[in-house]
C-alpha positions as CSV (number, residue, x, y, z in Angstrom):
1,X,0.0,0.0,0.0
2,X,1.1,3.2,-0.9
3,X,2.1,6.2,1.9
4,X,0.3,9.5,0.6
5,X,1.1,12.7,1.9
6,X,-1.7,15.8,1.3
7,X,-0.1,19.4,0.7
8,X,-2.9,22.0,0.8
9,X,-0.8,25.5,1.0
10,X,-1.9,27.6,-1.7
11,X,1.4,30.3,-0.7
12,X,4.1,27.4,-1.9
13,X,5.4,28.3,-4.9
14,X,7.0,25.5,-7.2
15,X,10.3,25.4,-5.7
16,X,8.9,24.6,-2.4
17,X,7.0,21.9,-4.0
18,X,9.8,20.6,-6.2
19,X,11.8,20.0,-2.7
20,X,8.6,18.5,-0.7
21,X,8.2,16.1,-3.4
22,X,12.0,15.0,-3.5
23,X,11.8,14.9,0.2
24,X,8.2,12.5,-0.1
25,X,10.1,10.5,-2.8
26,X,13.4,9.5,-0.5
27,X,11.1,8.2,2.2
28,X,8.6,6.3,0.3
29,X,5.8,8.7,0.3
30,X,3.1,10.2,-2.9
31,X,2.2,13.9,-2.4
32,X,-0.3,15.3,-3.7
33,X,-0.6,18.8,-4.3
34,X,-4.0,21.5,-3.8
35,X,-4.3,25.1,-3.6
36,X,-7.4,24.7,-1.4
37,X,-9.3,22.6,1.0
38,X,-12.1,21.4,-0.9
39,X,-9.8,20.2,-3.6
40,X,-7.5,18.5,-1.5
41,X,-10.8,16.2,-0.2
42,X,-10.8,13.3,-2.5
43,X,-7.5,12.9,-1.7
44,X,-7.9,12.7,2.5
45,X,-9.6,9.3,2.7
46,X,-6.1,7.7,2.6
47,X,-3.5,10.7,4.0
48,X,-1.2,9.5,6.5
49,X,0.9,12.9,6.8
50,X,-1.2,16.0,5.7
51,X,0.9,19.6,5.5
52,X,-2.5,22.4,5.6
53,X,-3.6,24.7,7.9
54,X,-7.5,24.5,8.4
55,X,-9.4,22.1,10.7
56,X,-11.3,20.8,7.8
57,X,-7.8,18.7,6.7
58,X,-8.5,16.9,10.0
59,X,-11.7,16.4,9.9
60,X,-11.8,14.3,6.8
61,X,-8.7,12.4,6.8
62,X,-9.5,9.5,8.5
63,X,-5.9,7.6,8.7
64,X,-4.0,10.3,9.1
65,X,-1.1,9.7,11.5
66,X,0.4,13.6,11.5
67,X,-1.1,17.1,10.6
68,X,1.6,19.6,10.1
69,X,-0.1,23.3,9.6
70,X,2.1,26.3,8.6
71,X,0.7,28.4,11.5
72,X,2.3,28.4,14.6
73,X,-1.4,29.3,16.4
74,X,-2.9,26.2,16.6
75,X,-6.7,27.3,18.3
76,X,-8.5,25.4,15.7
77,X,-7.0,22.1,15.9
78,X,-7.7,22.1,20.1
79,X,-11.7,21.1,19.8
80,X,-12.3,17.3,21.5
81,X,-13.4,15.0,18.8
82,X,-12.0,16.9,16.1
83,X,-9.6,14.9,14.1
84,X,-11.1,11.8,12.3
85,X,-8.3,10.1,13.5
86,X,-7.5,9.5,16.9
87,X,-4.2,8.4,16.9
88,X,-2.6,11.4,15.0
89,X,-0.6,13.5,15.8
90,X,-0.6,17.9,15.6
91,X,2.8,19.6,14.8
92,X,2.8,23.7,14.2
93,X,5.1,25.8,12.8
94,X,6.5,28.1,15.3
95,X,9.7,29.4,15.0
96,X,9.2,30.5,11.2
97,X,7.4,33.4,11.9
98,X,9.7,35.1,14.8
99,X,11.2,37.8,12.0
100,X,8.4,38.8,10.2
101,X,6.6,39.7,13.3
102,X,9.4,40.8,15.0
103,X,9.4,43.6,12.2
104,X,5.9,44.2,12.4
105,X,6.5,45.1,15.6
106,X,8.8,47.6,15.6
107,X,7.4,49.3,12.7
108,X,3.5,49.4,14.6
109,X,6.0,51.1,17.6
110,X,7.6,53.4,15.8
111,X,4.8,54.2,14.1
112,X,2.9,55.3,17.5
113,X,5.9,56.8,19.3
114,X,6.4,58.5,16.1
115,X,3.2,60.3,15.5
116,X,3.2,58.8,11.8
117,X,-0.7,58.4,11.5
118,X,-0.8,62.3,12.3
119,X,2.2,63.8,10.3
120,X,-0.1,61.8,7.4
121,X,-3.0,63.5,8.3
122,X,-0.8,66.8,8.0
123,X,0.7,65.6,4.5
124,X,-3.0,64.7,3.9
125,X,-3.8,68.5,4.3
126,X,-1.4,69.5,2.4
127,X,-0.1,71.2,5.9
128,X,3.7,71.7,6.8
129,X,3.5,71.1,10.7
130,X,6.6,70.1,12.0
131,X,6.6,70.0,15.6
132,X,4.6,67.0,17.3
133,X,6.0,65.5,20.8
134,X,7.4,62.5,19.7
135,X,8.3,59.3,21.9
136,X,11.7,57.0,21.6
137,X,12.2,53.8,22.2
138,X,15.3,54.6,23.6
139,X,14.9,54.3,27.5
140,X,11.7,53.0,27.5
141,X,11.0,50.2,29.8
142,X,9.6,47.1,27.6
143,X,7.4,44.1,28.8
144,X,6.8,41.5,26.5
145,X,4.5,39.1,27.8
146,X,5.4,35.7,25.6
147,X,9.2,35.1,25.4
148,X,8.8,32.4,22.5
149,X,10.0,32.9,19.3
150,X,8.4,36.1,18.7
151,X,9.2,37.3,22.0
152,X,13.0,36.3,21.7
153,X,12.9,37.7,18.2
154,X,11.2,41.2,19.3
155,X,13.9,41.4,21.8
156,X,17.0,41.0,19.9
157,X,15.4,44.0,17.7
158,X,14.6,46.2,20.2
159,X,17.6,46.2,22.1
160,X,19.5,48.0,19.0
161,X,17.1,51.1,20.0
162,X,18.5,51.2,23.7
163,X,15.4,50.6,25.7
164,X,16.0,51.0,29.5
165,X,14.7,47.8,29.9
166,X,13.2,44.6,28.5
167,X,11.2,43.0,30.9
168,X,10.0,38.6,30.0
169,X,6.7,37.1,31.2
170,X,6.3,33.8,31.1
171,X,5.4,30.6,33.2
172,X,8.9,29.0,33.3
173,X,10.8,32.1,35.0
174,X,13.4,31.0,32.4
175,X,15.5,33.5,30.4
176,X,15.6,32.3,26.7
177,X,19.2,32.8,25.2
178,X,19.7,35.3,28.3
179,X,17.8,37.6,25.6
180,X,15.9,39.7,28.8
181,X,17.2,41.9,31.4
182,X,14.5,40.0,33.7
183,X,12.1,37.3,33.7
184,X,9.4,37.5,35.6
185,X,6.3,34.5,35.4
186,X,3.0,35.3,34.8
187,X,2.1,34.9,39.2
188,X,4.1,38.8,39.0
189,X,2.5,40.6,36.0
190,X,0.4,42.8,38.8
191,X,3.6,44.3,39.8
192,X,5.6,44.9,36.5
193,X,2.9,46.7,34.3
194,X,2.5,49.8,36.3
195,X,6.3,49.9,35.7
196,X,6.1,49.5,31.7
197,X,6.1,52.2,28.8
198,X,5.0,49.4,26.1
199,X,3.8,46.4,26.4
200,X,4.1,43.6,23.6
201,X,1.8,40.6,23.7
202,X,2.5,37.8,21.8
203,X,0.5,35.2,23.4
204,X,-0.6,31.3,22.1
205,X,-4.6,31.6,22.4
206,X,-5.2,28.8,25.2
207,X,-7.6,29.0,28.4
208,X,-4.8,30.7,30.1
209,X,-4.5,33.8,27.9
210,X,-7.9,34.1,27.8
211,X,-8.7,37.5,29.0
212,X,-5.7,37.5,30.5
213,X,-5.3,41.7,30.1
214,X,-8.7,42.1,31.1
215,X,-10.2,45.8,32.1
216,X,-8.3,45.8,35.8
217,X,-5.4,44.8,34.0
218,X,-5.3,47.1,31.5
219,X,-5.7,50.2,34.2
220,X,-2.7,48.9,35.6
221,X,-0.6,50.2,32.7
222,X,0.6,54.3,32.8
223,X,-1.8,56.4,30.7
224,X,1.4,57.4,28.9
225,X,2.2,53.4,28.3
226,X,1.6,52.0,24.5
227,X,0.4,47.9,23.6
228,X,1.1,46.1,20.9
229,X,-1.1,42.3,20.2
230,X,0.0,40.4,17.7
231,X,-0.6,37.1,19.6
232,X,-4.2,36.4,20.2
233,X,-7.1,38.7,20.5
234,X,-8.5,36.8,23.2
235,X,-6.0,37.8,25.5
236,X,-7.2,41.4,25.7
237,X,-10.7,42.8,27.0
238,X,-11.1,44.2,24.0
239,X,-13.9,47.1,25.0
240,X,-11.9,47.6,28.1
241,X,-8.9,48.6,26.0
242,X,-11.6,51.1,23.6
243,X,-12.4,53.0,26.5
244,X,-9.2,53.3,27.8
245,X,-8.0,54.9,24.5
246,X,-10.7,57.0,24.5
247,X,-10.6,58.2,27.7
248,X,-7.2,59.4,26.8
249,X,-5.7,57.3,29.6
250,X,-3.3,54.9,27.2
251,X,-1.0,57.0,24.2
252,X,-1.9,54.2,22.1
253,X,-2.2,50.6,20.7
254,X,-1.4,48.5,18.1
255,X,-3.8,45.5,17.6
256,X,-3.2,42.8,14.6
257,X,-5.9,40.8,16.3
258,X,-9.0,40.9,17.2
259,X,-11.8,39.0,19.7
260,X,-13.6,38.4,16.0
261,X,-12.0,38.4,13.0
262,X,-12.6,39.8,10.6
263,X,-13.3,42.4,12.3
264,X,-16.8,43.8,12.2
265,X,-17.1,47.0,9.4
266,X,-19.6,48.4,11.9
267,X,-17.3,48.1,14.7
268,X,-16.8,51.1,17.0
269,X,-12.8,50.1,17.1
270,X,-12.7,51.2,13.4
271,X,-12.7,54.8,14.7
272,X,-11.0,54.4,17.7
273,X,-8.9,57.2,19.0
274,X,-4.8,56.5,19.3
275,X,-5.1,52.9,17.6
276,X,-3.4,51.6,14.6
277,X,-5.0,48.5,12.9
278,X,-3.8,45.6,11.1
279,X,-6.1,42.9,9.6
280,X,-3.9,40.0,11.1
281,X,-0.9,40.4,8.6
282,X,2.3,40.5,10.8
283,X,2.8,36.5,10.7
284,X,0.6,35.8,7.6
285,X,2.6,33.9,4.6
286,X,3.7,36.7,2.5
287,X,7.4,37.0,3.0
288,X,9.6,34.5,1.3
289,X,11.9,34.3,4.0
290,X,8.4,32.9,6.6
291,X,7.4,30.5,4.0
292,X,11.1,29.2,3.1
293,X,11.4,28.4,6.9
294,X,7.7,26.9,7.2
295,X,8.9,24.6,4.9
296,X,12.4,23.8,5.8
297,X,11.0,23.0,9.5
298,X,8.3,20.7,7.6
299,X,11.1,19.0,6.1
300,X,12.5,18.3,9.1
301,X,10.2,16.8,11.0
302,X,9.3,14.6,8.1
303,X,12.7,13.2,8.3
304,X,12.0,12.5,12.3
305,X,8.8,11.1,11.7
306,X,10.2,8.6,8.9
307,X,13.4,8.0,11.1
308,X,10.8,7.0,14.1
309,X,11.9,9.7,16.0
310,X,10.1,12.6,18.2
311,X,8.9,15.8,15.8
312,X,10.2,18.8,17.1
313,X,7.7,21.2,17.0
314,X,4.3,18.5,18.6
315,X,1.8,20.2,19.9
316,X,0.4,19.4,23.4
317,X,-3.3,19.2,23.4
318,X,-3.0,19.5,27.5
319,X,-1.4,23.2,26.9
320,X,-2.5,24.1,23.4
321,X,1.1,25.1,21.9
């Protein structure tokens, strides 16, 4: 009987499937290619490895021994029952995305600390005001809550700008790569916000991070502080964080995602005072570099699995990540 592997990433260009199908070929494997899920369907009933990123792949796929998606969030996989198989396994791609978010960050920063959306709103006019207070990152005091990749990745950035401090949550109390000036777990969060200038979230979406920045949260931060979410939008209290902004009493925030997405046309965040929006695109599959690395991880893990070893990058369905 044949092994079939299912590849149902529409961002791959050739070369990427050129080298997945070498890859397949060494270790016994036929992969099939689709730009989509309902194509890929007829060819689920006998998948043993299937590379795609929506729930529907393991829904359908009813031998399937390993799911690898291309997004490191894995929230849609986690539902009890889900996977027609229950013997397989989930593996994620974190780890790929760590530079284009990284980026994303500290252009959304600068971008606030800056004044940018108001200097285009000058230009806009037509104006030639030149004299806005502007912020630095330079000495500010920096909490990132989530030292993963993207975390670790954020840091190494933003210690270039000469921050006063960059501050780690996380539930470990370890200091990845010695990366942070401190670690502090989650148990301490109460005491380090009110002692933050921005705060970058770059959560997993699990039961824990759920409303983890709630509303009493939130008023813990200075009204002069900035956020940045590019993790989950469930880990903010989402109207909590409107008002705040519109009460004047945060300088800003940068959200790439939401409680809903899309997000709602009619929503009142649209017009939302001091808050830059971004429809989910800091870690999305439009950089080279991200998709290169989604595959070279792939790859190797496919050489663990047919070698009978561990995958690297399994998701626990205990902790969600």
């Amino acid at each position: 009987m044949s092994r079939n592997l299912v590849v149902a990433i529409a961002a791959l260009k050739e070369t990427h499937r050129e080298t997945i199908a070498a890859a397949a070929k060494q270790h016994g494997f036929t992969v099939r290619f689709f730009n989509s899920d309902q194509e890929a369907l007829p060819a689920l009933a006998d998948a043993e490895i299937v590379f795609g990123q929506s729930a529907f792949l393991a829904q359908h796929a009813p031998r399937l021994r390993w799911l690898c998606t291309p997004s490191a969030g894995v929230d849609q996989f986690l539902a009890p029952g889900l996977f027609a198989s229950p013997d397989a396994v989930l593996t994620n791609s974190s780890g790929a995305y760590g530079t284009t978010i990284a980026e994303h960050i500290v252009m959304v920063t600068l971008e606030m600390m800056r004044r940018q959306a108001d200097y285009n709103g000058i230009v806009d006019r037509r104006a030639w005001k030149r004299d806005l207070p502007i912020r630095s990152i330079r000495n500010s005091r920096i909490t990132l809550l989530g030292t993963g990749d993207i975390g670790q990745e954020a840091a190494i950035r933003l210690r270039a700008f000469s921050p006063a401090s960059l501050t780690g949550v996380n539930r470990s109390g370890r200091n990845p790569r010695d990366l942070f000036d401190r670690i502090v777990t989650q148990d301490f969060l109460d005491a380090v916000l009110p002692e933050t200038d921005l705060l970058i979230l770059s959560l997993p979406g699990t039961p824990e991070t759920a409303g983890l920045m709630d509303a009493r949260r939130l008023a813990l931060l200075p009204r002069d502080a900035f956020l940045v979410n590019v993790g989950r939008g469930s880990a903010i209290d989402q109207a909590a964080l409107e008002q705040l902004l519109r009460q004047g009493q945060l300088a800003g925030a940068a959200l790439d995602v939401f409680e809903q997405e899309p997000l709602d046309p009619a929503a009142s965040l649209w017009e939302c005072p001091r808050l830059l929006i971004t429809p989910h695109v800091a870690g999305n599959m439009t950089l080279d570099y991200t998709v290169n690395r989604i595959v070279a991880q792939f790859l190797e893990d496919l050489d663990r699995y047919c070698a009978g070893q561990p995958l690297l990058r399994r998701i626990s369905w205990q902790r969600g990540y």
